[in-house]
Backbone atoms as SQL, in Angstrom:
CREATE TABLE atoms (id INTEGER PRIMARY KEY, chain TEXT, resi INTEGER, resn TEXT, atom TEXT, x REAL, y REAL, z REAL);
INSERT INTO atoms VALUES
  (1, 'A', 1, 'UNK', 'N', -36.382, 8.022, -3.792),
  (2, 'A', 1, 'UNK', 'CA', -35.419, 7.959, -2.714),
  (3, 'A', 1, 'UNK', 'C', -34.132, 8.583, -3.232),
  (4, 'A', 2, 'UNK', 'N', -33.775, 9.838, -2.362),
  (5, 'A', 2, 'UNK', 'CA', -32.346, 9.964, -3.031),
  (6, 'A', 2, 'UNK', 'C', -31.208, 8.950, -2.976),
  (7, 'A', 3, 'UNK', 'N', -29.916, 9.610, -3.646),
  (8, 'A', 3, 'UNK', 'CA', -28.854, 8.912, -3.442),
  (9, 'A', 3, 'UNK', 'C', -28.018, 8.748, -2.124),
  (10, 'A', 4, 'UNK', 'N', -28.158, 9.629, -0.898),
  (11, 'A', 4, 'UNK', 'CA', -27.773, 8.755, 0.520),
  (12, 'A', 4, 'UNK', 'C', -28.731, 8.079, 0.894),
  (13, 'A', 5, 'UNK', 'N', -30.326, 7.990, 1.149),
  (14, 'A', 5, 'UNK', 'CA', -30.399, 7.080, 1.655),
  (15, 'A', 5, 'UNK', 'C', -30.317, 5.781, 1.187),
  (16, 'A', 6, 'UNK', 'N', -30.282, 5.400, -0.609),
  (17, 'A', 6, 'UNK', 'CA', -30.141, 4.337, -1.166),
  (18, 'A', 6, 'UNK', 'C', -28.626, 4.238, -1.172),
  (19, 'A', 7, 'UNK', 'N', -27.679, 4.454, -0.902),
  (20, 'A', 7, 'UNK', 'CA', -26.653, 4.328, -0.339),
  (21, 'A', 7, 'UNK', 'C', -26.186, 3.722, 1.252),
  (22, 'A', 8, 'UNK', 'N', -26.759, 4.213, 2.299),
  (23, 'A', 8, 'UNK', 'CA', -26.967, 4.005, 3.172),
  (24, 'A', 8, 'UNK', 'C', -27.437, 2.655, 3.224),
  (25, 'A', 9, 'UNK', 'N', -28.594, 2.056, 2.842),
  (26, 'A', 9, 'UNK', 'CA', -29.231, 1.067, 2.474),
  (27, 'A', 9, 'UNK', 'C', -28.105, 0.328, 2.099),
  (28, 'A', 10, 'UNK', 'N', -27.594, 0.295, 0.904),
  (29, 'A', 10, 'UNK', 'CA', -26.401, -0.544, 0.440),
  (30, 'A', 10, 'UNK', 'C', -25.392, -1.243, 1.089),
  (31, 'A', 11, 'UNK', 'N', -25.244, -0.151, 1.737),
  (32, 'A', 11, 'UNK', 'CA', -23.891, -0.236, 3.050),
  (33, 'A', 11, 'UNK', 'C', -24.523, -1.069, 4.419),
  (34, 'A', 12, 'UNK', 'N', -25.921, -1.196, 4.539),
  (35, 'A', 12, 'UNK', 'CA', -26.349, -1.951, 5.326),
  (36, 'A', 12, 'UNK', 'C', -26.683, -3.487, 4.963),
  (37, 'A', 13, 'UNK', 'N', -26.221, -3.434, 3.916),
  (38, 'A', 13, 'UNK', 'CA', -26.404, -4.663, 2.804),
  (39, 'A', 13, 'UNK', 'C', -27.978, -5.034, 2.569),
  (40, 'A', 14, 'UNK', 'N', -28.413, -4.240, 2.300),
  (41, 'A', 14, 'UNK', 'CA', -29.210, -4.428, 0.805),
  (42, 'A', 14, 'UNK', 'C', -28.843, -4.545, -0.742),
  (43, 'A', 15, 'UNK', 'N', -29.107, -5.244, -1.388),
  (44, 'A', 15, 'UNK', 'CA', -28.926, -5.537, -2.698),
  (45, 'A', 15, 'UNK', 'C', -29.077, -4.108, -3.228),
  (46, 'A', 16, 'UNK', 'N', -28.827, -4.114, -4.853),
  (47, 'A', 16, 'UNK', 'CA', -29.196, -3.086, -5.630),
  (48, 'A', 16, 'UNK', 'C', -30.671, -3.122, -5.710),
  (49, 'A', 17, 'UNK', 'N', -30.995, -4.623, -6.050),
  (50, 'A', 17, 'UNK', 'CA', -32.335, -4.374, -6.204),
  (51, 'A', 17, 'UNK', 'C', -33.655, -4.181, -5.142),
  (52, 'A', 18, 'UNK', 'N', -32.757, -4.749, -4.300),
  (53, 'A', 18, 'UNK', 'CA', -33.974, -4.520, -2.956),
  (54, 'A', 18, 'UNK', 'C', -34.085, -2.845, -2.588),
  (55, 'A', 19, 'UNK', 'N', -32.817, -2.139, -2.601),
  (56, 'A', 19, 'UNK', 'CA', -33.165, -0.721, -2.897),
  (57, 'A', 19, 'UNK', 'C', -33.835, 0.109, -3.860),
  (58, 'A', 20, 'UNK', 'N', -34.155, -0.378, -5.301),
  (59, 'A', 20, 'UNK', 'CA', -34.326, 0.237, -6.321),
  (60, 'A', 20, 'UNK', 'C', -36.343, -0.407, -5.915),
  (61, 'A', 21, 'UNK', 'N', -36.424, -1.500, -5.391),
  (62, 'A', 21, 'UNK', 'CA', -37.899, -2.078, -5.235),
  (63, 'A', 21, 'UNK', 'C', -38.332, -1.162, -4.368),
  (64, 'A', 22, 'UNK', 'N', -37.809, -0.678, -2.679),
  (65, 'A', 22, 'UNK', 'CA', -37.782, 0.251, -2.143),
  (66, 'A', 22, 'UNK', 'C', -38.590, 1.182, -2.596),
  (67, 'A', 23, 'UNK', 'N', -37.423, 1.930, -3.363),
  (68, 'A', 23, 'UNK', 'CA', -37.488, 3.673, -4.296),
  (69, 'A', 23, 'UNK', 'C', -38.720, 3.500, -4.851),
  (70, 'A', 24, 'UNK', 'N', -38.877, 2.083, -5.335),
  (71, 'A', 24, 'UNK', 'CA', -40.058, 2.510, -6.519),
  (72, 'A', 24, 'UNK', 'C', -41.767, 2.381, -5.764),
  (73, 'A', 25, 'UNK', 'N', -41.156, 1.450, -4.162),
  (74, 'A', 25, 'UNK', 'CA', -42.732, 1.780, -3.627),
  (75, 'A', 25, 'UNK', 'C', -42.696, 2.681, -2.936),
  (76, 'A', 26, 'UNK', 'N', -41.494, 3.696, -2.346),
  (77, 'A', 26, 'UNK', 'CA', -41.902, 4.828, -1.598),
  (78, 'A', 26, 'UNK', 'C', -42.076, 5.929, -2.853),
  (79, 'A', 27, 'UNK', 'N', -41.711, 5.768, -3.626),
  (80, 'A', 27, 'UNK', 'CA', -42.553, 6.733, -4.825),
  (81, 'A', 27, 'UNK', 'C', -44.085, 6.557, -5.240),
  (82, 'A', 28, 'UNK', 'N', -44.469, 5.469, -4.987),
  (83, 'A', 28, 'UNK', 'CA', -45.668, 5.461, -5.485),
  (84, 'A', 28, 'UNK', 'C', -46.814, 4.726, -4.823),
  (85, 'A', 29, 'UNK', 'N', -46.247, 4.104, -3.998),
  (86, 'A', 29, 'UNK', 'CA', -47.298, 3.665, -2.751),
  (87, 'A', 29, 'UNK', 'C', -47.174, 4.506, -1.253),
  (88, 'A', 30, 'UNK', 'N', -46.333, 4.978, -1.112),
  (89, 'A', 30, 'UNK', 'CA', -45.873, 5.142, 0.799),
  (90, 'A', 30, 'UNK', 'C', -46.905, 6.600, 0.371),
  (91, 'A', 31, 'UNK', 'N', -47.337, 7.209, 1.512),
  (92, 'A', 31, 'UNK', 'CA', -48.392, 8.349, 1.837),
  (93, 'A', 31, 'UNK', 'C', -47.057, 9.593, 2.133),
  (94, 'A', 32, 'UNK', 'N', -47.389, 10.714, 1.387),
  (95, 'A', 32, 'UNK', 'CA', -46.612, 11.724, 1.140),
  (96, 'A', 32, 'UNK', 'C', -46.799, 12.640, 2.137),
  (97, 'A', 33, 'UNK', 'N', -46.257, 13.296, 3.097),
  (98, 'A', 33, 'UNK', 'CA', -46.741, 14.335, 4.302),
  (99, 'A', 33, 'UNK', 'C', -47.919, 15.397, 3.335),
  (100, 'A', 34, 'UNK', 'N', -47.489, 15.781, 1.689),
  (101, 'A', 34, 'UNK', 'CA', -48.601, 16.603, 1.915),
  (102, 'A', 34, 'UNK', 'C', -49.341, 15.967, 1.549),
  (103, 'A', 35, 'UNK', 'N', -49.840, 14.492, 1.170),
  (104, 'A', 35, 'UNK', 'CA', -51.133, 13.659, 0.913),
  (105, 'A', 35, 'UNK', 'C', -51.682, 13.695, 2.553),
  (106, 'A', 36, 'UNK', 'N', -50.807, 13.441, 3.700),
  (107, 'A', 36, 'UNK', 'CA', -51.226, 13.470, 4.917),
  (108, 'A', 36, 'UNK', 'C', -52.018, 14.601, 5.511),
  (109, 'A', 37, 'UNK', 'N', -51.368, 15.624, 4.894),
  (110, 'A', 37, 'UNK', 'CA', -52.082, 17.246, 5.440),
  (111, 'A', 37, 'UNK', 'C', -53.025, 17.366, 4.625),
  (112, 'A', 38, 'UNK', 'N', -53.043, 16.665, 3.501),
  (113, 'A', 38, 'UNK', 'CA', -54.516, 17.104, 2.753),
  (114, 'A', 38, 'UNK', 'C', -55.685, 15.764, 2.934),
  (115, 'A', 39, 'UNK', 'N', -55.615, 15.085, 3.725),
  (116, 'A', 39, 'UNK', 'CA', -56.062, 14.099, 4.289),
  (117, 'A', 39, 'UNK', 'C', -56.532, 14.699, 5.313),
  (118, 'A', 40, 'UNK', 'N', -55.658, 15.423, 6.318),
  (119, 'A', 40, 'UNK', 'CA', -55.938, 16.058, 8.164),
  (120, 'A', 40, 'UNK', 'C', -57.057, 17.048, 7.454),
  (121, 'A', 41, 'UNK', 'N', -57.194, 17.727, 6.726),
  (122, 'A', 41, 'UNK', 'CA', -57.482, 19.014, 6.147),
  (123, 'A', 41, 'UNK', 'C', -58.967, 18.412, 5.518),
  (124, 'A', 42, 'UNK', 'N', -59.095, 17.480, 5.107),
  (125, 'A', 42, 'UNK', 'CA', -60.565, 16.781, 4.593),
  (126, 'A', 42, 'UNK', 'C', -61.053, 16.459, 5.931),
  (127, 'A', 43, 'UNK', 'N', -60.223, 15.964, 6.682),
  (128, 'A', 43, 'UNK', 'CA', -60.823, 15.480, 7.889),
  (129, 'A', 43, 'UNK', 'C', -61.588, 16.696, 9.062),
  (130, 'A', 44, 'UNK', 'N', -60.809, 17.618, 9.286),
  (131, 'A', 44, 'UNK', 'CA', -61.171, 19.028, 9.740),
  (132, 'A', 44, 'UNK', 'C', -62.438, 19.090, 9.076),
  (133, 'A', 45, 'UNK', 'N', -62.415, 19.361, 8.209),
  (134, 'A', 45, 'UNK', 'CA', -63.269, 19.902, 7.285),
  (135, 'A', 45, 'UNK', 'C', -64.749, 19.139, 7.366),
  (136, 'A', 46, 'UNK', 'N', -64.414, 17.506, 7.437),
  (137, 'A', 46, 'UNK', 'CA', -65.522, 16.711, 7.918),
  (138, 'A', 46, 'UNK', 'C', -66.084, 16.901, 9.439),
  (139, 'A', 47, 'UNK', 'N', -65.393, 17.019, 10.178),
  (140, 'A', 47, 'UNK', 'CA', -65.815, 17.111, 11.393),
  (141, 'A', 47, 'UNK', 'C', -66.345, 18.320, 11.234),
  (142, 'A', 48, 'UNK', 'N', -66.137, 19.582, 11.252),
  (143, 'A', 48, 'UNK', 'CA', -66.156, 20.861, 11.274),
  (144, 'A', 48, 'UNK', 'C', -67.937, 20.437, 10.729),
  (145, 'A', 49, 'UNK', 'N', -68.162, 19.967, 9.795),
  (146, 'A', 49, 'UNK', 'CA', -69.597, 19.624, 9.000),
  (147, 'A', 49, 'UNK', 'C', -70.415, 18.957, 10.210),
  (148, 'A', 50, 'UNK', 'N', -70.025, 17.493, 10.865),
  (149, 'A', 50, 'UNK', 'CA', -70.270, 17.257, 11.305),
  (150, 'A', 50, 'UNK', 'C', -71.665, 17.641, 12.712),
  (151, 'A', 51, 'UNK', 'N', -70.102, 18.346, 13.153),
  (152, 'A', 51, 'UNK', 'CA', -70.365, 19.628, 14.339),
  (153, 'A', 51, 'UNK', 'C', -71.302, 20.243, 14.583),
  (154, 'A', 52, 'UNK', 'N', -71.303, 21.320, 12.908),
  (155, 'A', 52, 'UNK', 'CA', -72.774, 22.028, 12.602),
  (156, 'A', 52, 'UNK', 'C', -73.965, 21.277, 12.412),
  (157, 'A', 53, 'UNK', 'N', -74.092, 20.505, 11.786),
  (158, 'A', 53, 'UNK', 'CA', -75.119, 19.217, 12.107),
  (159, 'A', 53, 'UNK', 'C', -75.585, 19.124, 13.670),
  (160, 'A', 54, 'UNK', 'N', -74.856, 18.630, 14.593),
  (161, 'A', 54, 'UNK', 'CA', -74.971, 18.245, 15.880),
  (162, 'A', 54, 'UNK', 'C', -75.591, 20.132, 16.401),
  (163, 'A', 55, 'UNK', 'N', -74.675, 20.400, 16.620),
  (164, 'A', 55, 'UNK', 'CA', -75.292, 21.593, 16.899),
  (165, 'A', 55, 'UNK', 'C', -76.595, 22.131, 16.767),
  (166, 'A', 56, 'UNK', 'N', -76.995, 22.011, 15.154),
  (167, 'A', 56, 'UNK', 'CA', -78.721, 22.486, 14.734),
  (168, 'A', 56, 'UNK', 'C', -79.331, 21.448, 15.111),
  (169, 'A', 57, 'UNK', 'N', -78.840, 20.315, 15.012),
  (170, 'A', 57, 'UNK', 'CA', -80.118, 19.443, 15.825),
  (171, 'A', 57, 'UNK', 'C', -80.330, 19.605, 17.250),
  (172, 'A', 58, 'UNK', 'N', -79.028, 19.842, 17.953),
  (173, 'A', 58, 'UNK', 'CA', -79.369, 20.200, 19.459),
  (174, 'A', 58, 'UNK', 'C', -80.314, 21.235, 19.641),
  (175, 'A', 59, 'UNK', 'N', -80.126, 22.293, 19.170),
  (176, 'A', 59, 'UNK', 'CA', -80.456, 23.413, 19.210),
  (177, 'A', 59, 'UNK', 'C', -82.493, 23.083, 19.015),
  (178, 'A', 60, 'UNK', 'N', -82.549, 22.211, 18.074),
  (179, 'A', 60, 'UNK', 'CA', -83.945, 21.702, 17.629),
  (180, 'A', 60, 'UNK', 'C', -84.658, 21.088, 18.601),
  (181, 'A', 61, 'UNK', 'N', -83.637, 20.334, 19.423),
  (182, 'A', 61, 'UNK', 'CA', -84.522, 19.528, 20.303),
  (183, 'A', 61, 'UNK', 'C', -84.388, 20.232, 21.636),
  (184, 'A', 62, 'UNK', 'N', -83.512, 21.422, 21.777),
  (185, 'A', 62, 'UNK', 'CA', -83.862, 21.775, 22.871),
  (186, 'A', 62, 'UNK', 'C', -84.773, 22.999, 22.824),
  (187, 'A', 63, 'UNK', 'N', -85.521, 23.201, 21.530),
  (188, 'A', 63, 'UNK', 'CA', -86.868, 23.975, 21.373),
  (189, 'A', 63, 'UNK', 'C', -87.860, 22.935, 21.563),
  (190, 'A', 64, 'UNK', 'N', -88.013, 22.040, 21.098),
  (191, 'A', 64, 'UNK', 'CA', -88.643, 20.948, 21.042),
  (192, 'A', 64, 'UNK', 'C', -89.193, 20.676, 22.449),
  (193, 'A', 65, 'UNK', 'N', -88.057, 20.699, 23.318),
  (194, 'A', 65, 'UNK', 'CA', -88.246, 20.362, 24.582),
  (195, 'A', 65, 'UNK', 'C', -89.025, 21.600, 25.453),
  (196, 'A', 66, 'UNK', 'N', -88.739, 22.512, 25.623),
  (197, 'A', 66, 'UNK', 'CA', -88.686, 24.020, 25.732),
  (198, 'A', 66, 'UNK', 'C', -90.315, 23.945, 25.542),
  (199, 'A', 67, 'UNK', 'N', -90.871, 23.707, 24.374),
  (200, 'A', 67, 'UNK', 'CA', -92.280, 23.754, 23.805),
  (201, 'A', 67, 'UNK', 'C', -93.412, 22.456, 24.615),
  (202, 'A', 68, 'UNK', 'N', -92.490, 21.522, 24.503),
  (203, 'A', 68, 'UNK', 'CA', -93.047, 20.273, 25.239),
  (204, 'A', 68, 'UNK', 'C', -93.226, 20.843, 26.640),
  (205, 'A', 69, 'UNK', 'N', -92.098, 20.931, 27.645),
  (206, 'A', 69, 'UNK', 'CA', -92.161, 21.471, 29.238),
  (207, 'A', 69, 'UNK', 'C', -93.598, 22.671, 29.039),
  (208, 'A', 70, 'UNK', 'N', -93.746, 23.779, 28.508),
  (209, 'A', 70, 'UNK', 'CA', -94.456, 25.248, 28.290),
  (210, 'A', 70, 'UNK', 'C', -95.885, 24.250, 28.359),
  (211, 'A', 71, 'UNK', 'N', -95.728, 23.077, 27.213),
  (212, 'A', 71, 'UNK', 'CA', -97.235, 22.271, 27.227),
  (213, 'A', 71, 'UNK', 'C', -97.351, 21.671, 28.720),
  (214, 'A', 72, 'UNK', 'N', -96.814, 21.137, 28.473),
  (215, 'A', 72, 'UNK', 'CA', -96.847, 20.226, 30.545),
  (216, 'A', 72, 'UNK', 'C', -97.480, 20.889, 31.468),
  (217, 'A', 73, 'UNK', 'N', -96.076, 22.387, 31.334),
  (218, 'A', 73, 'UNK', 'CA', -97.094, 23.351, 32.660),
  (219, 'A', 73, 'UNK', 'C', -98.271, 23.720, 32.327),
  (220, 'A', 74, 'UNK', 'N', -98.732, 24.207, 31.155),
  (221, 'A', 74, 'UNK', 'CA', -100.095, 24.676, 31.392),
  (222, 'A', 74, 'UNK', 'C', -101.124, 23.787, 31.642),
  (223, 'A', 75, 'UNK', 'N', -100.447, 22.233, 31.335),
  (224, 'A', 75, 'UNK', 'CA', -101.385, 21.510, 31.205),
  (225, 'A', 75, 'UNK', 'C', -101.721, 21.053, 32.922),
  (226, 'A', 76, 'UNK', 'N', -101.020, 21.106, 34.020),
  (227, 'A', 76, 'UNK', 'CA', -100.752, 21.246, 35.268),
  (228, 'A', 76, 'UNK', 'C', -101.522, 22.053, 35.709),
  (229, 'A', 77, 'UNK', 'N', -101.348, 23.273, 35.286),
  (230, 'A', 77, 'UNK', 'CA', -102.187, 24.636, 35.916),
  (231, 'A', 77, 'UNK', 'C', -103.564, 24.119, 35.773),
  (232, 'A', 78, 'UNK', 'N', -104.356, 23.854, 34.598),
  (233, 'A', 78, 'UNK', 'CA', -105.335, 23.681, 34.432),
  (234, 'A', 78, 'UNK', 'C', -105.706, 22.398, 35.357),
  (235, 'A', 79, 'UNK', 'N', -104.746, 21.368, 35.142),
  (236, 'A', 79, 'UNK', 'CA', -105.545, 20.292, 36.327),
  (237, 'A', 79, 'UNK', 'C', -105.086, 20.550, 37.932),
  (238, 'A', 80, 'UNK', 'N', -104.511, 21.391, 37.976),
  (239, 'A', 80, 'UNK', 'CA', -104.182, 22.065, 39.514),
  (240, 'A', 80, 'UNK', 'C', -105.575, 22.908, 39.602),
  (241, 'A', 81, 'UNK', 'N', -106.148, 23.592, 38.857),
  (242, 'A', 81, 'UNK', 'CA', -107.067, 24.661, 39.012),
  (243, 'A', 81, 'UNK', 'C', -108.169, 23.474, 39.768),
  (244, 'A', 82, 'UNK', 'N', -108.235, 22.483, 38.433),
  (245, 'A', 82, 'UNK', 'CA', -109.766, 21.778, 38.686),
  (246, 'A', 82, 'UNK', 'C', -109.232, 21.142, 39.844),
  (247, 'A', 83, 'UNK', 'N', -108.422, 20.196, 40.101),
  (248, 'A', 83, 'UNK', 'CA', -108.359, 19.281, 41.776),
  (249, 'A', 83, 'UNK', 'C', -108.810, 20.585, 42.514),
  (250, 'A', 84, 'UNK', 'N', -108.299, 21.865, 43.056),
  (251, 'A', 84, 'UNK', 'CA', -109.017, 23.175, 43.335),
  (252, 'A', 84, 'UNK', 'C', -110.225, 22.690, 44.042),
  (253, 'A', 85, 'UNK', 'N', -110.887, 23.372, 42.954),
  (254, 'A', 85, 'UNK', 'CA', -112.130, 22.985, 42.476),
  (255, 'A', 85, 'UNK', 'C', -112.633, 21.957, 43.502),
  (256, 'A', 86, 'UNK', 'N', -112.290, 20.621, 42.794),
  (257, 'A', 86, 'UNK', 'CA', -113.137, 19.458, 43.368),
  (258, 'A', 86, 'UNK', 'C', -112.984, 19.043, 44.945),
  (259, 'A', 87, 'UNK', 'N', -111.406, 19.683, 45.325),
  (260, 'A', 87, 'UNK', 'CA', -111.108, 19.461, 46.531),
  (261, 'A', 87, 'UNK', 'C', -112.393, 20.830, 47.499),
  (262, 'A', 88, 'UNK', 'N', -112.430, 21.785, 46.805),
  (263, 'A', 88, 'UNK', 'CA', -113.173, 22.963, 47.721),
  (264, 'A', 88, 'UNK', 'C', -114.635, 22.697, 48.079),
  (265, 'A', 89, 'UNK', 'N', -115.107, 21.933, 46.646),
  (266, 'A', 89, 'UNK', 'CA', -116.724, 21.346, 47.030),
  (267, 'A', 89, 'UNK', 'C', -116.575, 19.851, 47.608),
  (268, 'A', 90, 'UNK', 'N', -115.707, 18.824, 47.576),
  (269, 'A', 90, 'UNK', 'CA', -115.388, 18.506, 48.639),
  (270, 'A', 90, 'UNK', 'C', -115.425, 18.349, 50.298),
  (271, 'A', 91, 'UNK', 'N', -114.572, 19.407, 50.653),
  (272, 'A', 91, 'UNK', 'CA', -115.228, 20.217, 51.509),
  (273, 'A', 91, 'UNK', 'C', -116.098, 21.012, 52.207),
  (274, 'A', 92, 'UNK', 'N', -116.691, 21.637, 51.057),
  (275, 'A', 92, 'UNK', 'CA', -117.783, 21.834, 51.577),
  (276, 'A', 92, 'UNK', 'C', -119.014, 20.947, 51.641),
  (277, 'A', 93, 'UNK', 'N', -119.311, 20.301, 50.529),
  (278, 'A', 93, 'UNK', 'CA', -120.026, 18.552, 51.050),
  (279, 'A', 93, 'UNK', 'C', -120.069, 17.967, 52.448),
  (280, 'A', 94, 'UNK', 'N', -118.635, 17.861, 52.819),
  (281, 'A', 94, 'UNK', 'CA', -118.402, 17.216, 54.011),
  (282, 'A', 94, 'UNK', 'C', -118.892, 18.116, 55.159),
  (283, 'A', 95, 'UNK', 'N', -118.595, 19.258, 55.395),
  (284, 'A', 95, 'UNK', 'CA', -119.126, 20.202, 56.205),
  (285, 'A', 95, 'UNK', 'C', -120.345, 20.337, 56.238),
  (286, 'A', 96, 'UNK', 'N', -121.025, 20.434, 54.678),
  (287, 'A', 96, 'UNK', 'CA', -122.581, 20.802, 54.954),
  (288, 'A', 96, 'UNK', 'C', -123.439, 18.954, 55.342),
  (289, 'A', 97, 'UNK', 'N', -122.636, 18.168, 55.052),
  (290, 'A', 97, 'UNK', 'CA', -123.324, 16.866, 55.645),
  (291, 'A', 97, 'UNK', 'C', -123.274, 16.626, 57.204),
  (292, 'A', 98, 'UNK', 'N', -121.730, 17.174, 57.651),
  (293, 'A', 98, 'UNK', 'CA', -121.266, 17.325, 58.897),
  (294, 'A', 98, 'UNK', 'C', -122.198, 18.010, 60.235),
  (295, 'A', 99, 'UNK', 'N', -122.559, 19.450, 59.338),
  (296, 'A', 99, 'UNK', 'CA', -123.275, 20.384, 59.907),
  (297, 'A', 99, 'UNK', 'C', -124.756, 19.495, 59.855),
  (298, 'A', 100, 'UNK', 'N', -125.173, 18.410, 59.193),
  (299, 'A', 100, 'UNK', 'CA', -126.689, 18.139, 59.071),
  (300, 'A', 100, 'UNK', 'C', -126.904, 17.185, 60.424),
  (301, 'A', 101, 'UNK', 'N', -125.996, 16.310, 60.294),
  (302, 'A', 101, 'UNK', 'CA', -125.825, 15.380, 61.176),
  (303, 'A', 101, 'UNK', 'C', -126.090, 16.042, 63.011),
  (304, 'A', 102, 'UNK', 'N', -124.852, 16.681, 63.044),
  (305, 'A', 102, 'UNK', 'CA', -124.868, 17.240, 64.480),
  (306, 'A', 102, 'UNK', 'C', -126.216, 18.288, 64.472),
  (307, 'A', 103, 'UNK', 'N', -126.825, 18.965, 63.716),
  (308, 'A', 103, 'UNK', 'CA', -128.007, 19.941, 63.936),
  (309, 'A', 103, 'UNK', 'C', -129.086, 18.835, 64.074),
  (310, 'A', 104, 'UNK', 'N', -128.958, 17.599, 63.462),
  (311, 'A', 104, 'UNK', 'CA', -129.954, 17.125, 63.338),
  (312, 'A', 104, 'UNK', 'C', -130.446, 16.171, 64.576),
  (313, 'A', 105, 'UNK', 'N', -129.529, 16.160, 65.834),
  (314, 'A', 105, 'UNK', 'CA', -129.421, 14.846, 67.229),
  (315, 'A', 105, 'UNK', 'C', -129.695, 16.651, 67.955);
């Protein structure tokens, strides 16, 4: 602490020693602006890490997903093909039983 503000202090009536106890914890306990900026600056730096993390995993699961949906549809097509299928003979079942019935009175 310089000499105005431990002056200042004085004049506000603080003791000698309650100023000099002061001085000696803002010297060596209180957080220094550039301990603060190199604190903000680890912190950047963490997030910034962070970030890229989040990012490649997004990026992972939205292949992930991408690959999953590609499986789904084909897997659709193929059971769209067969209902197709089962619905057309189906139909024709019903028709050719249809057709037996009425040919047959």
């Amino acid at each position: 602490m310089s000499a105005v503000p431990a002056f200042k202090l004085v004049e506000a009536g603080f003791s000698q020693p309650q100023v000099e106890a002061l001085a000696e914890f803002m010297q060596t306990e209180a957080a220094r602006r550039s301990d603060l900026l190199e604190v903000k600056a680890d912190l950047k730096a963490d997030i910034a890490e962070v970030e890229h993390r989040l990012d490649t995993r997004i990026s992972e699961v939205k292949s992930e997903l991408k690959a999953d949906i590609a499986e789904v549809k084909s897997e659709l097509r193929a059971t769209s093909r067969l209902h197709n299928w089962m619905i057309g003979f189906n139909v024709g079942l019903t028709l050719l039983i249809l057709g037996k019935l009425f040919l047959a009175h």
